[in-house]
The first five atom37 places (N, CA, C, CB, O) and aatype in JSON, in Angstrom:
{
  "aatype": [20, 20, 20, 20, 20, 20, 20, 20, 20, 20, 20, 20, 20, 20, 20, 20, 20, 20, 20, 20, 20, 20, 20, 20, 20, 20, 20, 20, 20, 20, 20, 20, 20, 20, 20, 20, 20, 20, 20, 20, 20, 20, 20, 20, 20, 20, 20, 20, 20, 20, 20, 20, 20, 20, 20, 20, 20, 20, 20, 20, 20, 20, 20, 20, 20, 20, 20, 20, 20, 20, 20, 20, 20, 20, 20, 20, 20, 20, 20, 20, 20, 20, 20, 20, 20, 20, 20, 20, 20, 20, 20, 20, 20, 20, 20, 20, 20, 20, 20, 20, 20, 20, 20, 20, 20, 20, 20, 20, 20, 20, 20, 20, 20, 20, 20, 20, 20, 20, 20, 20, 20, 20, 20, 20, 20],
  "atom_mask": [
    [1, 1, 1, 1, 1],
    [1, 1, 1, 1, 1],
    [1, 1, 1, 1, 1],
    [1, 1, 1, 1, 1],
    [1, 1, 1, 1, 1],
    [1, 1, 1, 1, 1],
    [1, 1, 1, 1, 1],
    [1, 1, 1, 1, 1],
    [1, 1, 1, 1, 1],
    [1, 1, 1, 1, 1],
    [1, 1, 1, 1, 1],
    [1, 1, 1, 1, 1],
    [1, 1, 1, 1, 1],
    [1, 1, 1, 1, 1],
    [1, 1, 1, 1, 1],
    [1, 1, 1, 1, 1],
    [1, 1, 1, 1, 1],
    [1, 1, 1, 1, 1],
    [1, 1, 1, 1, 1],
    [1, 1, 1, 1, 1],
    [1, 1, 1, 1, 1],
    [1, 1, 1, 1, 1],
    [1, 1, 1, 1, 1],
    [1, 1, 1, 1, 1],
    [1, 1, 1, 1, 1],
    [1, 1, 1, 1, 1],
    [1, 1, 1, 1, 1],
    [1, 1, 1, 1, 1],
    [1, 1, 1, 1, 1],
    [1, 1, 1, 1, 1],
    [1, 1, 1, 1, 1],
    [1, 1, 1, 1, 1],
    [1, 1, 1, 1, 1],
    [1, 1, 1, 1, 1],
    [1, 1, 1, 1, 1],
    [1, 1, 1, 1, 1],
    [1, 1, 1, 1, 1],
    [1, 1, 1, 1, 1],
    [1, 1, 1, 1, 1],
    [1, 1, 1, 1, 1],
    [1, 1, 1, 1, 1],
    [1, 1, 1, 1, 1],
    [1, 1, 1, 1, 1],
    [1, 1, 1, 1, 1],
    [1, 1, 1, 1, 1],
    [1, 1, 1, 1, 1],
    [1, 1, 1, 1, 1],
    [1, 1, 1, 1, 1],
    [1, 1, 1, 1, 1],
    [1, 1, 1, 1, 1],
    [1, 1, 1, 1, 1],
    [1, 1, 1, 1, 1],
    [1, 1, 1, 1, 1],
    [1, 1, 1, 1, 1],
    [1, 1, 1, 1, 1],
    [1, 1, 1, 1, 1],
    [1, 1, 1, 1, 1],
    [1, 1, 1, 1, 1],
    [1, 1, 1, 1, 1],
    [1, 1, 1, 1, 1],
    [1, 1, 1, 1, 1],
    [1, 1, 1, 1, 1],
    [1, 1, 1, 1, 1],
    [1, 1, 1, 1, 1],
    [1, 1, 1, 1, 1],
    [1, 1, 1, 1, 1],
    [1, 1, 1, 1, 1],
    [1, 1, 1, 1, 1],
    [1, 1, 1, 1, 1],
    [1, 1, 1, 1, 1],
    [1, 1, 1, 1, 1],
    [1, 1, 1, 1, 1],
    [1, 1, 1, 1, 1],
    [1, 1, 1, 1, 1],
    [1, 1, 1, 1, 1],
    [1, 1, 1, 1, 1],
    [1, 1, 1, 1, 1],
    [1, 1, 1, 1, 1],
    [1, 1, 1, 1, 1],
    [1, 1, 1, 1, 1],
    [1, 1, 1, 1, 1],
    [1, 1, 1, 1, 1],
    [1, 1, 1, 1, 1],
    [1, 1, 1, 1, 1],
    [1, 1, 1, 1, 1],
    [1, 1, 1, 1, 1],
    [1, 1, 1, 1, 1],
    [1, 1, 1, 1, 1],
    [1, 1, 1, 1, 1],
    [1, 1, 1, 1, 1],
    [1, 1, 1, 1, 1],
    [1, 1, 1, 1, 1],
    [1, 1, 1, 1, 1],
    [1, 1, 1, 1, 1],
    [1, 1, 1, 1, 1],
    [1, 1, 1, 1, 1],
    [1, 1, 1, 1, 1],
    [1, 1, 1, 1, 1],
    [1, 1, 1, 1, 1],
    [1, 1, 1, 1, 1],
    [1, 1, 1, 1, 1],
    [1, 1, 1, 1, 1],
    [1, 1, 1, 1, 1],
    [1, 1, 1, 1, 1],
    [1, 1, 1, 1, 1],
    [1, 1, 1, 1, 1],
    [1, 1, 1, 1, 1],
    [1, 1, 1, 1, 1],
    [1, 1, 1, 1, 1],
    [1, 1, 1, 1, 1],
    [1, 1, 1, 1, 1],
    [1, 1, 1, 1, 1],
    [1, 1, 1, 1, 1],
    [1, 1, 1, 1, 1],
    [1, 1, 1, 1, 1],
    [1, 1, 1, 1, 1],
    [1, 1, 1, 1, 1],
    [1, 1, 1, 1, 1],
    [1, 1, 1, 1, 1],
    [1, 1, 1, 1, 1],
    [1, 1, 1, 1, 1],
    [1, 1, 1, 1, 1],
    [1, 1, 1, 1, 1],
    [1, 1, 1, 1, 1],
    [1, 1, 1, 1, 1]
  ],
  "atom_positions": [
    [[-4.97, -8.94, 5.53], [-3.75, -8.77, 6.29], [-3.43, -7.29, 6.48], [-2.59, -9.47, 5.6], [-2.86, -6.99, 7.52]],
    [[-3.79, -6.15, 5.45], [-3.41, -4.86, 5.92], [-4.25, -4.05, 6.22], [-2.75, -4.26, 5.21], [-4.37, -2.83, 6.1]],
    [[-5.23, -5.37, 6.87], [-6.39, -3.95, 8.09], [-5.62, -4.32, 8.93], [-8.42, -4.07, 8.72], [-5.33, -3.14, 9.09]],
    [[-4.82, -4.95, 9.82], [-4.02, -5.6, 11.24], [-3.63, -4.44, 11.65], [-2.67, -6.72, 11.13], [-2.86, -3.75, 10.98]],
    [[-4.18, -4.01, 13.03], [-3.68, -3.27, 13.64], [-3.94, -1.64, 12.53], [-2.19, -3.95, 14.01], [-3.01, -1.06, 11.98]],
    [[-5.6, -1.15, 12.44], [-5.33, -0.22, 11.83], [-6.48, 0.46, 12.49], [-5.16, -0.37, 10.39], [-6.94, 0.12, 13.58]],
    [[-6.93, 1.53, 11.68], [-8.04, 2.44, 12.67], [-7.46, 3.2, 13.89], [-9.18, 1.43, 13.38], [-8.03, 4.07, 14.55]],
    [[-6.46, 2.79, 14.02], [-6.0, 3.27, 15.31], [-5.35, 4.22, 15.42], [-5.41, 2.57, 15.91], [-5.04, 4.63, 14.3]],
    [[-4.58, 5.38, 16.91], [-3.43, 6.06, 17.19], [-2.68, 6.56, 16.03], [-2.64, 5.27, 17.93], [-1.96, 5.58, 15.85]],
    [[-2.31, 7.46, 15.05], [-1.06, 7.19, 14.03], [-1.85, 7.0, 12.87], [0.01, 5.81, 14.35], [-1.15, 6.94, 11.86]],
    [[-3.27, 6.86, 12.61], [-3.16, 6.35, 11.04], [-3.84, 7.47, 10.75], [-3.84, 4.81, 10.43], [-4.7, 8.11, 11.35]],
    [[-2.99, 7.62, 9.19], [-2.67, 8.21, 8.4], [-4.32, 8.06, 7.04], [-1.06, 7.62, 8.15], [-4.81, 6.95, 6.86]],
    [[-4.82, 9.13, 6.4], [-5.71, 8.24, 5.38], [-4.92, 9.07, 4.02], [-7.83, 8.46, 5.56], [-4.21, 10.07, 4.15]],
    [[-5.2, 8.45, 2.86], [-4.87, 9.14, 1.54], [-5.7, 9.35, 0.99], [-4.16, 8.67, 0.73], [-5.32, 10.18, 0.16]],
    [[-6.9, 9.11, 0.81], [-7.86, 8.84, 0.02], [-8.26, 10.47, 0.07], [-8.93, 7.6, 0.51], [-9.01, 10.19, 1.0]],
    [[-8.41, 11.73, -0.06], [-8.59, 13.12, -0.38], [-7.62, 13.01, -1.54], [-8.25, 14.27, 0.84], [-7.88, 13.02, -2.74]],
    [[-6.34, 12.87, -0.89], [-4.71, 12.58, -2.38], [-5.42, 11.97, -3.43], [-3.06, 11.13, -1.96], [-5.82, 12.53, -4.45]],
    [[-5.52, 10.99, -3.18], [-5.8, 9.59, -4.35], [-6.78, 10.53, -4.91], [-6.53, 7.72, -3.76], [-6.63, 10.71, -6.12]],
    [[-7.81, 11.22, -4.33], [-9.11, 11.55, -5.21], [-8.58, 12.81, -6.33], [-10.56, 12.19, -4.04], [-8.95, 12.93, -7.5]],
    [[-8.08, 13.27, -5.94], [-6.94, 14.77, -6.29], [-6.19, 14.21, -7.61], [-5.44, 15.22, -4.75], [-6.03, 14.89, -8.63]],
    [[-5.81, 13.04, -7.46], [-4.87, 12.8, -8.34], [-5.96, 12.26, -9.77], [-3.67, 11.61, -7.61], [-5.91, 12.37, -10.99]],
    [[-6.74, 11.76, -8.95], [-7.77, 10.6, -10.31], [-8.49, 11.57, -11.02], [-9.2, 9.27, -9.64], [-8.86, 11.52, -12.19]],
    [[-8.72, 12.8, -9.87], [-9.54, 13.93, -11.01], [-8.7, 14.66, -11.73], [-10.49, 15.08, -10.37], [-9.09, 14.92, -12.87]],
    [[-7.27, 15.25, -11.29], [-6.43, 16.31, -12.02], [-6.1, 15.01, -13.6], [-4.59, 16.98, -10.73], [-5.8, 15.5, -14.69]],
    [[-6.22, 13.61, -13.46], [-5.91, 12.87, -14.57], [-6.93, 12.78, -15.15], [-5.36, 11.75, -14.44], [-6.79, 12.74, -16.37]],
    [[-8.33, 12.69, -14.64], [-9.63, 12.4, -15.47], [-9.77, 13.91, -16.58], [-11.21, 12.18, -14.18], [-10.28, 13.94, -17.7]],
    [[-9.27, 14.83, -15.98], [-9.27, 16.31, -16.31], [-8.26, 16.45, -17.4], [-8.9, 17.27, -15.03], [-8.41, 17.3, -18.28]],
    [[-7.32, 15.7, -17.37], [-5.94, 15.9, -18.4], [-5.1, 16.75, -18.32], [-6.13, 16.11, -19.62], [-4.58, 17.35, -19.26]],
    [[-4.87, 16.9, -17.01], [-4.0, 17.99, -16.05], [-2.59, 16.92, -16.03], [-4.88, 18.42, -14.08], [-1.47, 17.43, -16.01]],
    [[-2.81, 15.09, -16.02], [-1.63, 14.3, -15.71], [-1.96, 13.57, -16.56], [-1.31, 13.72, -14.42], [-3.17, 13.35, -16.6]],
    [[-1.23, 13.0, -17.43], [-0.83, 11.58, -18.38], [-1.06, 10.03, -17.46], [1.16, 11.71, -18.86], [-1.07, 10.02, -16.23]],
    [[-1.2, 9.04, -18.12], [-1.62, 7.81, -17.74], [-0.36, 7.63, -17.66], [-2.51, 6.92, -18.51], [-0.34, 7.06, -16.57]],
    [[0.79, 7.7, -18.01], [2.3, 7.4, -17.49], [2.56, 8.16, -16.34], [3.44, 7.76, -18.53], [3.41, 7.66, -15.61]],
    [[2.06, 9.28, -15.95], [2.14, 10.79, -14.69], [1.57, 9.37, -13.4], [0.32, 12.88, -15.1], [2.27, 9.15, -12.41]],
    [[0.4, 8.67, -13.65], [-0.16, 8.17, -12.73], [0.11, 6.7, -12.6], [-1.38, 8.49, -12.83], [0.0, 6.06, -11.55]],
    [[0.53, 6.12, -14.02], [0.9, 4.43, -14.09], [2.04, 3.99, -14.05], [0.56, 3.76, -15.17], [2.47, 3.16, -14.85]],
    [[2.8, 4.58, -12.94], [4.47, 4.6, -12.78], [4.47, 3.7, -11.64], [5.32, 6.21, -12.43], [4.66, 4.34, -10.61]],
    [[4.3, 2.11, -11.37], [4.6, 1.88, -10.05], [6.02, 0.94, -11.05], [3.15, 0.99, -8.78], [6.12, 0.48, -12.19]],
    [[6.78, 1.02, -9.98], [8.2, 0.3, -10.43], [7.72, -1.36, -10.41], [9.71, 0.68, -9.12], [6.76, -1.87, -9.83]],
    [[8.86, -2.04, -11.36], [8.76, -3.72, -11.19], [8.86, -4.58, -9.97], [9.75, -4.28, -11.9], [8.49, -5.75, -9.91]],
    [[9.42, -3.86, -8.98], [9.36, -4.61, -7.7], [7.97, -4.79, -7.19], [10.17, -3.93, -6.64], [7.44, -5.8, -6.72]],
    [[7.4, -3.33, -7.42], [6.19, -2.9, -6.61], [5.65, -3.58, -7.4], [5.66, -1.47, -6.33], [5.66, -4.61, -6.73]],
    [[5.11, -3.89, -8.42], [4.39, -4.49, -9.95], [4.43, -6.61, -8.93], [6.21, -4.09, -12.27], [3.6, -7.32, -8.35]],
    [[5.39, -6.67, -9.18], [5.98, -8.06, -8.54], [5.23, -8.29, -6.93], [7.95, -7.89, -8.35], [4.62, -9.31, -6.62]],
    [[5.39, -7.32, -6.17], [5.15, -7.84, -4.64], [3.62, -7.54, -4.25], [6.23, -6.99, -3.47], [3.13, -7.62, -3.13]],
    [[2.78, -7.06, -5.86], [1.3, -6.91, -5.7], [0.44, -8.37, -6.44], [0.86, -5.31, -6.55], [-0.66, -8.89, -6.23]],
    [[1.6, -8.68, -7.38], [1.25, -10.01, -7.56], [1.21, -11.03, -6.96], [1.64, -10.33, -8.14], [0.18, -11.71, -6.95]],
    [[2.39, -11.39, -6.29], [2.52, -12.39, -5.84], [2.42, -12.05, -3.81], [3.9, -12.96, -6.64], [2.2, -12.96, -3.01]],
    [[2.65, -10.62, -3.42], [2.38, -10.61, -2.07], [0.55, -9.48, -1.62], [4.1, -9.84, -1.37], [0.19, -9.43, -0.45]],
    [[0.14, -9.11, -2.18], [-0.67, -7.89, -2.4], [-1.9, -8.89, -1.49], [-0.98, -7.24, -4.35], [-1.79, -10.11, -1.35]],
    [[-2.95, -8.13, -0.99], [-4.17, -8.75, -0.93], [-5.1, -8.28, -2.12], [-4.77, -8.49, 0.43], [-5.13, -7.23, -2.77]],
    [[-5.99, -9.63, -2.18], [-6.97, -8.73, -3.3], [-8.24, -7.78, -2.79], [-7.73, -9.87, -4.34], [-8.65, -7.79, -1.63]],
    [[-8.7, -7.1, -3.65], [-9.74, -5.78, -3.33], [-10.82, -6.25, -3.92], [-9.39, -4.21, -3.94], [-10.74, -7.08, -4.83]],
    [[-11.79, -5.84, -3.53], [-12.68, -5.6, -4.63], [-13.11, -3.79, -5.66], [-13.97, -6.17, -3.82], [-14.09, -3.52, -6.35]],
    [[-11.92, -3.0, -5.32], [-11.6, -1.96, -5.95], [-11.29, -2.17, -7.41], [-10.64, -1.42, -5.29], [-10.39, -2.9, -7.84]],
    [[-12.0, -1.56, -8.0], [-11.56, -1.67, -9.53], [-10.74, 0.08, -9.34], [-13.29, -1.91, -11.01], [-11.04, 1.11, -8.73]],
    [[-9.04, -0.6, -10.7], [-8.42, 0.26, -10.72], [-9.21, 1.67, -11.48], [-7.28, -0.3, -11.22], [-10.02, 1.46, -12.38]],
    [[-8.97, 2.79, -11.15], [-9.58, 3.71, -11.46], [-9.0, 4.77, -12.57], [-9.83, 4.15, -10.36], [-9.53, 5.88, -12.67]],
    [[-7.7, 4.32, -13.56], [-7.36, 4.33, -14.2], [-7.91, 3.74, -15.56], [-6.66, 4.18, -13.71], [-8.5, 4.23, -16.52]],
    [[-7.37, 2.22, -15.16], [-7.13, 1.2, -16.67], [-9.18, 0.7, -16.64], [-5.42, -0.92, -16.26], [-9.95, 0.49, -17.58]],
    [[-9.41, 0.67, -15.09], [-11.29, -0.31, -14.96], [-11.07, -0.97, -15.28], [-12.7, -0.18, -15.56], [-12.11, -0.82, -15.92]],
    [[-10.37, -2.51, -15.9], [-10.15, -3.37, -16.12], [-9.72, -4.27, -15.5], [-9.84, -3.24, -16.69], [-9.52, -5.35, -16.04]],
    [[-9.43, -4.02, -14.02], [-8.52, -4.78, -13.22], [-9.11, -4.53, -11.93], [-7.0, -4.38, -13.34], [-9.96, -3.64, -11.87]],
    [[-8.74, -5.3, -10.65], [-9.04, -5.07, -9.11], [-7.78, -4.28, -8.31], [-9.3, -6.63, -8.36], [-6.99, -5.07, -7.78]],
    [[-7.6, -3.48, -8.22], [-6.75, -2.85, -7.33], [-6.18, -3.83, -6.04], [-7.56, -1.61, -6.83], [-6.88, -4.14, -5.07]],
    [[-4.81, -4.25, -6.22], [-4.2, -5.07, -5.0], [-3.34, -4.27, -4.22], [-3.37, -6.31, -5.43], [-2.52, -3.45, -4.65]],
    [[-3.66, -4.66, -2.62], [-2.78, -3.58, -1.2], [-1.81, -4.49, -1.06], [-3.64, -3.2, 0.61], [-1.91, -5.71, -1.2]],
    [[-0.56, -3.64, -0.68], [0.68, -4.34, -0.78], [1.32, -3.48, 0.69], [1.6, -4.1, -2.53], [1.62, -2.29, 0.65]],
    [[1.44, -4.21, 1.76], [2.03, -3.66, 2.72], [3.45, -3.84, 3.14], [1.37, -3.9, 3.55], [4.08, -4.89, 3.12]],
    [[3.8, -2.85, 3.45], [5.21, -2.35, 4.1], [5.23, -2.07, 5.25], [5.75, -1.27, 3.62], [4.27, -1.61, 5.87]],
    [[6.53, -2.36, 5.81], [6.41, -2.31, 7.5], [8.12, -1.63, 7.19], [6.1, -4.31, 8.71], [8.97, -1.98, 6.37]],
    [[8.12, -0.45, 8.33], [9.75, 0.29, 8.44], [9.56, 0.61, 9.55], [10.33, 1.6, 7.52], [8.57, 1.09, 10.1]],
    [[10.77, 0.29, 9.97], [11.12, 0.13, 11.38], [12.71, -0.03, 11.84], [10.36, -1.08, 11.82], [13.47, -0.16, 10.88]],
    [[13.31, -0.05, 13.07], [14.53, -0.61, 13.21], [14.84, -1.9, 12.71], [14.8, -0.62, 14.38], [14.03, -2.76, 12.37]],
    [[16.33, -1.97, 12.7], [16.9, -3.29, 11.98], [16.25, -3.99, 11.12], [17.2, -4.21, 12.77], [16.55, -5.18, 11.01]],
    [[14.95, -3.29, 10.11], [14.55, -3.98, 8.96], [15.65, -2.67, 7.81], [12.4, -4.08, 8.79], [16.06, -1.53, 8.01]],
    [[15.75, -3.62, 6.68], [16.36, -2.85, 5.82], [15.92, -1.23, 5.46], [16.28, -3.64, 4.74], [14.89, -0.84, 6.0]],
    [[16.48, -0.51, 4.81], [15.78, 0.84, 4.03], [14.7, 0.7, 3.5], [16.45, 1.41, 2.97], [13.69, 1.29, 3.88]],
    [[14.8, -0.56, 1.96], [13.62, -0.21, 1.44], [12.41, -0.93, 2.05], [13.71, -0.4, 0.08], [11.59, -1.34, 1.23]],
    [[12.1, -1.21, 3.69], [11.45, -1.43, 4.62], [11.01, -3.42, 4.36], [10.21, -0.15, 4.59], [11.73, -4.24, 3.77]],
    [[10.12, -3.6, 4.8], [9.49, -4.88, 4.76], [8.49, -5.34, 3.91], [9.05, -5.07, 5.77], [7.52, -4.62, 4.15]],
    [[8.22, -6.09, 3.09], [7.27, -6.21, 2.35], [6.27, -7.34, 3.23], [7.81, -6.57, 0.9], [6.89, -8.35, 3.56]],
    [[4.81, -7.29, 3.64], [4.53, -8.55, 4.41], [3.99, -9.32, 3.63], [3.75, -8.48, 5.54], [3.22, -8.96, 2.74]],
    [[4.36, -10.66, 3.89], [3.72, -11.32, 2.89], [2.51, -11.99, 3.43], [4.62, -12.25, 2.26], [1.61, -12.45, 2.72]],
    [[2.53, -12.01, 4.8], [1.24, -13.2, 5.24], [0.55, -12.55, 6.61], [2.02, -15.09, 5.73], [1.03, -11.5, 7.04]],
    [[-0.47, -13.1, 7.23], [-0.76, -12.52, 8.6], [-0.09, -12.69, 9.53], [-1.73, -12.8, 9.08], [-0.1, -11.93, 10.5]],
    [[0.99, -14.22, 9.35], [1.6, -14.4, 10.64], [2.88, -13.53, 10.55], [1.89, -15.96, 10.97], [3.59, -13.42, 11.55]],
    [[3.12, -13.06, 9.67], [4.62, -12.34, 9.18], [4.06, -10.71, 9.49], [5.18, -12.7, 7.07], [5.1, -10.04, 9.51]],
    [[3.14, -10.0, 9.68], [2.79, -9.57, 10.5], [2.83, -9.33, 12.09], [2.3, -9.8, 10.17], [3.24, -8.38, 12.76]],
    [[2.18, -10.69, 12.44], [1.95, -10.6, 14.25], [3.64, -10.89, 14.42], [0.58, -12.21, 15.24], [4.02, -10.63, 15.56]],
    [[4.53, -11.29, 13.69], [6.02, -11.66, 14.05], [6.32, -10.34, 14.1], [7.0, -12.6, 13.03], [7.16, -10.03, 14.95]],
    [[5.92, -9.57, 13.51], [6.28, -7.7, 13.37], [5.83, -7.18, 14.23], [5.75, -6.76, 12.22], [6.4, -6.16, 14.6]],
    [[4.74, -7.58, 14.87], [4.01, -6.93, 15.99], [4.52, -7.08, 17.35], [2.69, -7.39, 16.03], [4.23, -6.31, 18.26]],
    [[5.51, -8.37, 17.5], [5.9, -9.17, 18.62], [7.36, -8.21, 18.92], [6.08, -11.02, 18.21], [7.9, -8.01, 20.0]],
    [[7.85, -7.65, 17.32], [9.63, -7.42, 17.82], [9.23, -6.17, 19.04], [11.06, -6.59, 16.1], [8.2, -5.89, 19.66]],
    [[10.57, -5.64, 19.0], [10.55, -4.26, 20.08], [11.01, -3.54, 19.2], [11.45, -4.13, 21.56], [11.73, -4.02, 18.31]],
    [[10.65, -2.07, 19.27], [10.7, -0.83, 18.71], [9.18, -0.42, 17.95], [11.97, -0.86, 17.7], [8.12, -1.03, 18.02]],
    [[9.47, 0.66, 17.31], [8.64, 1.7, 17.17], [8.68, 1.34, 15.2], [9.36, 3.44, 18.0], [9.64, 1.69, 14.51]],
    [[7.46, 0.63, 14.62], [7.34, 0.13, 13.39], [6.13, 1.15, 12.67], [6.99, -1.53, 13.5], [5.46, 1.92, 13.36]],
    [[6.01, 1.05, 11.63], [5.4, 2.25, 10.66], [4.82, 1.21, 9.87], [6.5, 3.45, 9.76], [5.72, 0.42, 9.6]],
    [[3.47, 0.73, 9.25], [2.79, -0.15, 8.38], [2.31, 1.05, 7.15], [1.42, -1.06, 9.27], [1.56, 1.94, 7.57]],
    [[2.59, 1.09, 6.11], [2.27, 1.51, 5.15], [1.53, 0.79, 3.62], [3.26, 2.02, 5.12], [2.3, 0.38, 2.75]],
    [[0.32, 0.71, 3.46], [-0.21, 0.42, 2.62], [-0.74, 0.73, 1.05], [-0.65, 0.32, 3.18], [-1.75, 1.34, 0.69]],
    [[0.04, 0.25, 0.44], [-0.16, 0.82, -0.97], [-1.27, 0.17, -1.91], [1.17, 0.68, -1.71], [-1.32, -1.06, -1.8]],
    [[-2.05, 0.66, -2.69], [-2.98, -0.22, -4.24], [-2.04, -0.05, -4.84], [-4.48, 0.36, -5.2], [-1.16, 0.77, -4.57]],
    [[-2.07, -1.11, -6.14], [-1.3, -1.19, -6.63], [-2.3, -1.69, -7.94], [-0.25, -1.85, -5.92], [-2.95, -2.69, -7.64]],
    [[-2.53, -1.21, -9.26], [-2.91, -1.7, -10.52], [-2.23, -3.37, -11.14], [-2.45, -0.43, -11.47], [-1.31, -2.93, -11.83]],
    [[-2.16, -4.6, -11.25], [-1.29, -5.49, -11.88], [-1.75, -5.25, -13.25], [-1.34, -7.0, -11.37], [-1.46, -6.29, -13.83]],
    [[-2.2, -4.63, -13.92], [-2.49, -4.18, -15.19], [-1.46, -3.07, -15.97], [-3.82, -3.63, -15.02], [-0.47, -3.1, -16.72]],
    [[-2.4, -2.03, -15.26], [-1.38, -0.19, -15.67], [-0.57, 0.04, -15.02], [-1.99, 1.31, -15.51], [0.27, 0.83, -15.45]],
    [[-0.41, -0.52, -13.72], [0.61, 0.04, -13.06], [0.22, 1.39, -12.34], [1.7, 0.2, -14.0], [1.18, 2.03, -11.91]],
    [[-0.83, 1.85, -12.18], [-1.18, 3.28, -11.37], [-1.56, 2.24, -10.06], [-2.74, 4.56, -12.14], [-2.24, 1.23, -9.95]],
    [[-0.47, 3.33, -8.81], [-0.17, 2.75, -7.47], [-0.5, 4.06, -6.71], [1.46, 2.09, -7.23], [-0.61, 5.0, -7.49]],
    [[-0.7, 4.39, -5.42], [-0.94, 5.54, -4.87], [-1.02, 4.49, -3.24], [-2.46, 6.54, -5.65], [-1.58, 3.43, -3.0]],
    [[-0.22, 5.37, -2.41], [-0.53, 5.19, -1.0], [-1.64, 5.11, -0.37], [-0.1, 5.92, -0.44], [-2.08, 6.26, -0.33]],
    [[-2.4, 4.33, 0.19], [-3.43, 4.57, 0.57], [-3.99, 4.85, 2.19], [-3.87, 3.71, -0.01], [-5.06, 5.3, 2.6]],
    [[-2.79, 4.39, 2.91], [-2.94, 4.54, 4.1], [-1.13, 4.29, 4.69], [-4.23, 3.44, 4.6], [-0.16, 3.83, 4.09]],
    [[-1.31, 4.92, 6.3], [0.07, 4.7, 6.94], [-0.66, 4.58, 8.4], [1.38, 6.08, 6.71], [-1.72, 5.05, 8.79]],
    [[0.51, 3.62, 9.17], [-0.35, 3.53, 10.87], [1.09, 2.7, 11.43], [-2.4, 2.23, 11.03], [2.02, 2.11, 10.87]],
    [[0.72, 2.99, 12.76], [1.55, 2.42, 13.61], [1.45, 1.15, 13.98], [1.57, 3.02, 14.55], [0.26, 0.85, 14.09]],
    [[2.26, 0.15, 14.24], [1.91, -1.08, 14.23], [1.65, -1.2, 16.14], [3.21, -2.12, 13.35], [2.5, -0.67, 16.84]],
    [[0.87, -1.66, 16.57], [0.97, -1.97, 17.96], [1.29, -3.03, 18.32], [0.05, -1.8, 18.55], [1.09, -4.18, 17.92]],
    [[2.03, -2.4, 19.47], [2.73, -3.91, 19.6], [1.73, -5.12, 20.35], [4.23, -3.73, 20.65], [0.68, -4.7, 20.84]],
    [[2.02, -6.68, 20.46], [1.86, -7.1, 20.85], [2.15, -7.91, 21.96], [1.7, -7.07, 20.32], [2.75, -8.85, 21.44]],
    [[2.1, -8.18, 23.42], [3.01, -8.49, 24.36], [2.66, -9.65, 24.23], [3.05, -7.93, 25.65], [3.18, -10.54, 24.9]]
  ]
}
């Protein structure tokens, strides 16, 4: 569900960040709490809304790294949209205005989360 509408116009990659961060921690420049801080919501909406990876977390290695997407846009709340499905998606793709898809990993183990990508949602007529 959070390749939909990606590759495209607007997207954003993290993965230089993410690498930056896993070495300044492999190095002992950051603490496993510096990097295993994702809050209980985020912890919650990788469980039960996240897709699975075949990424092992690069922290704890014990676990598969799950993407948890967000959609912000008009008349969705502040702390944006969480999607839960593909069709809850193309329903995002259908409104009018100008929407932002942001994709996070997320550890359900340690809790080390890092952005991994951002893109524009296109619309669909």
């Amino acid at each position: 569900m959070s390749d939909v509408a990606t590759d495209g116009p607007g997207e954003i990659d993290f993965r230089l960040e993410r690498q930056r961060i896993i070495s300044d921690y492999r190095a002992g420049a950051l603490s496993r709490t510096d990097v295993c801080d994702a809050q209980p919501e985020l912890r919650r909406n990788a469980a039960h809304c996240g897709d699975d990876t075949t990424d092992e977390c690069p922290v704890c290695e014990d676990h598969n790294v799950r993407h948890v997407t967000y959609v912000f846009g008009p008349r969705l709340p502040g702390h944006g949209r969480c999607i839960t499905s593909e069709a809850e998606m193309v329903r995002m793709r259908r409104r009018s205005g100008n929407f932002t898809g942001y994709v996070v990993e997320v550890c359900p183990g340690c809790g080390w989360n890092h952005l991994v990508r951002s893109y524009l949602l296109t619309p669909l007529r």
